[in-house]
C-alpha positions in Angstrom: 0.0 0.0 0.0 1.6 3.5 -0.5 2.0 5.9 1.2 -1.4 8.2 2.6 -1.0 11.8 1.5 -1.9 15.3 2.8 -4.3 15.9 0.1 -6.1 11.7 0.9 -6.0 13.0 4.7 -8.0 16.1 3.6 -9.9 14.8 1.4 -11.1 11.8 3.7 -12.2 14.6 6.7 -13.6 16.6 3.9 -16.3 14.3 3.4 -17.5 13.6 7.1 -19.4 16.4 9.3 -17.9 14.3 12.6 -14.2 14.3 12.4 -14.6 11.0 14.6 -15.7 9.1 11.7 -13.5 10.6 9.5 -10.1 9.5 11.6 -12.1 5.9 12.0 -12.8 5.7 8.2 -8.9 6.7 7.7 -7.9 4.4 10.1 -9.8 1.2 8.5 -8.5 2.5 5.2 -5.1 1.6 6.8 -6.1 -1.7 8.0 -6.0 -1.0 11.3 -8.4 -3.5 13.3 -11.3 -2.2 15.3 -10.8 1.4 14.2 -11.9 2.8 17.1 -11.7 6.5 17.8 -10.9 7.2 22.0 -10.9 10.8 23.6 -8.4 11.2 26.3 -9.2 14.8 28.2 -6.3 16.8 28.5 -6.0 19.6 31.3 -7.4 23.1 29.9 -9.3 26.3 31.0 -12.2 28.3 30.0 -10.4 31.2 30.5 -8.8 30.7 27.3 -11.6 30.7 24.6 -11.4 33.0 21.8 -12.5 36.6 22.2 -15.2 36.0 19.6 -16.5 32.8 20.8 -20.0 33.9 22.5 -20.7 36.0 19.5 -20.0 32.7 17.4 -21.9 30.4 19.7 -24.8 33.0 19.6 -24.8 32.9 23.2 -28.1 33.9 25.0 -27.8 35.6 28.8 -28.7 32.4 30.5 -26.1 30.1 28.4 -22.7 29.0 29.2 -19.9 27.7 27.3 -18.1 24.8 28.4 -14.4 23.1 27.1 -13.9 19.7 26.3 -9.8 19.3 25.4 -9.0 15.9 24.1 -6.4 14.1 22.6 -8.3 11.7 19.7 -6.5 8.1 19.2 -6.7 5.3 17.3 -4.9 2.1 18.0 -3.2 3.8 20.8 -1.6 6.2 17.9 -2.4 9.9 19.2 -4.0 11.5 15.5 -5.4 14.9 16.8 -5.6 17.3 19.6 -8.7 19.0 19.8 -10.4 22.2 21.5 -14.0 22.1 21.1 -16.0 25.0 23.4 -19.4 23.6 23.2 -23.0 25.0 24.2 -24.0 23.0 27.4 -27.6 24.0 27.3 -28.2 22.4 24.0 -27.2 19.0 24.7 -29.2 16.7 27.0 -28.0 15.9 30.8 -27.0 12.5 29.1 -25.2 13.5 26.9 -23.4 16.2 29.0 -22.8 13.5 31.8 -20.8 11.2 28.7 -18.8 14.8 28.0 -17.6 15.1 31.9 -16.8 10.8 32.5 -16.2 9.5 29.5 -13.3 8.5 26.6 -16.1 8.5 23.7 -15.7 11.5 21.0 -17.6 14.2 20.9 -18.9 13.7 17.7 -20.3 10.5 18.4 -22.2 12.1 22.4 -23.9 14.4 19.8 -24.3 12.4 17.1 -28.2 12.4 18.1 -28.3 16.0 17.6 -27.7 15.3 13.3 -25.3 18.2 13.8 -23.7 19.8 10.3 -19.9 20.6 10.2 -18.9 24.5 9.0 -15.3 24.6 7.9 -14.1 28.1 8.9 -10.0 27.6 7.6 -7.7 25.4 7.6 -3.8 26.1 7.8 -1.3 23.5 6.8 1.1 23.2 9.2 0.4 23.8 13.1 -1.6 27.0 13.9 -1.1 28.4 17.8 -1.2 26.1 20.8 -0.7 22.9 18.4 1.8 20.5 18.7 5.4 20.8 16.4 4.1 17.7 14.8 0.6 19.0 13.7 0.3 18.6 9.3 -3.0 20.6 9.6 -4.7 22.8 11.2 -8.9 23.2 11.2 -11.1 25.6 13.0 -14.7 24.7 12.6 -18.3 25.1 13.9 -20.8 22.7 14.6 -24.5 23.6 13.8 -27.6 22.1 14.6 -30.5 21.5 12.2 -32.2 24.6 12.7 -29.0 26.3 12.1 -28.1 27.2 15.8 -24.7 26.8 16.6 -23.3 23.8 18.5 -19.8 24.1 18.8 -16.7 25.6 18.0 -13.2 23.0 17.0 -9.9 23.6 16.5 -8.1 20.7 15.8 -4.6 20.1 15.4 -3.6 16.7 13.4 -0.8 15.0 13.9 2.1 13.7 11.6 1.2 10.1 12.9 -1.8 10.0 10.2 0.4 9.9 6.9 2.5 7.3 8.7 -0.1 5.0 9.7 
């Protein structure tokens, strides 16, 4: 098999609204068993959202923002690190609860929701606070059905996916 490419990589989240699925359809392409995609949380703050953030979340008075930080995996192979500042009040206690204890995506918690992704840019290379490692950088939004917004992503993926 050769060797996977930027532009396959690209190409293959391109085509998925969940980058979960995306990193386990890349990972099957590579013939890697049970291509499972874990979250492991890594420490962050809430302090450090972007200054445009509630205006992109379309905040109301009574809603909050809350950080999920992750590290996404696959065959114990670390592919991304991701910041995703999401809208607590419009999930479900459930799937808040599986946000706060659990290894499982985001992506996949919300999947319920039949969220659309909205690719804002993507910068090849790392962008700031990503690893040295990081081939691509992409900062997206979330949206719900009736177009309110869900969440906010950067994620920062790692060199490990054209070596796979």
């Amino acid at each position: 098999m050769p060797a996977p490419t930027l532009d396959q990589f690209e190409a293959t989240l391109a085509r998925h609204d969940s980058a979960t699925l995306a990193l386990e359809e890349w990972c099957g392409q590579r013939g890697i068993p049970d291509p499972k995609i874990t979250a492991r949380m890594l420490a962050a703050s809430n302090k450090d959202w972007p200054a445009e953030l509630p205006g992109r979340l379309g905040l109301h008075d009574d809603e909050g923002i809350a950080l999920r930080h992750v590290q996404l995996s696959c065959g114990g192979t670390v592919l991304s690190v991701a910041w995703n500042w999401y809208v607590p009040g419009r999930l479900t206690p459930a799937m808040n609860e599986a946000l706060r204890s659990t290894n499982v995506p985001f992506g996949k918690v919300v999947a319920p929701l039949r969220f659309r992704r909205k690719a804002l840019a993507t910068v090849m290379g790392p962008a700031e606070n990503c690893p040295a490692d990081t081939i691509s950088t992409h900062r997206a939004m979330l949206v719900l059905p009736d177009e309110r917004p869900l969440a906010y992503l950067v994620e920062c993926y790692a060199a490990a996916n054209l070596a796979l």
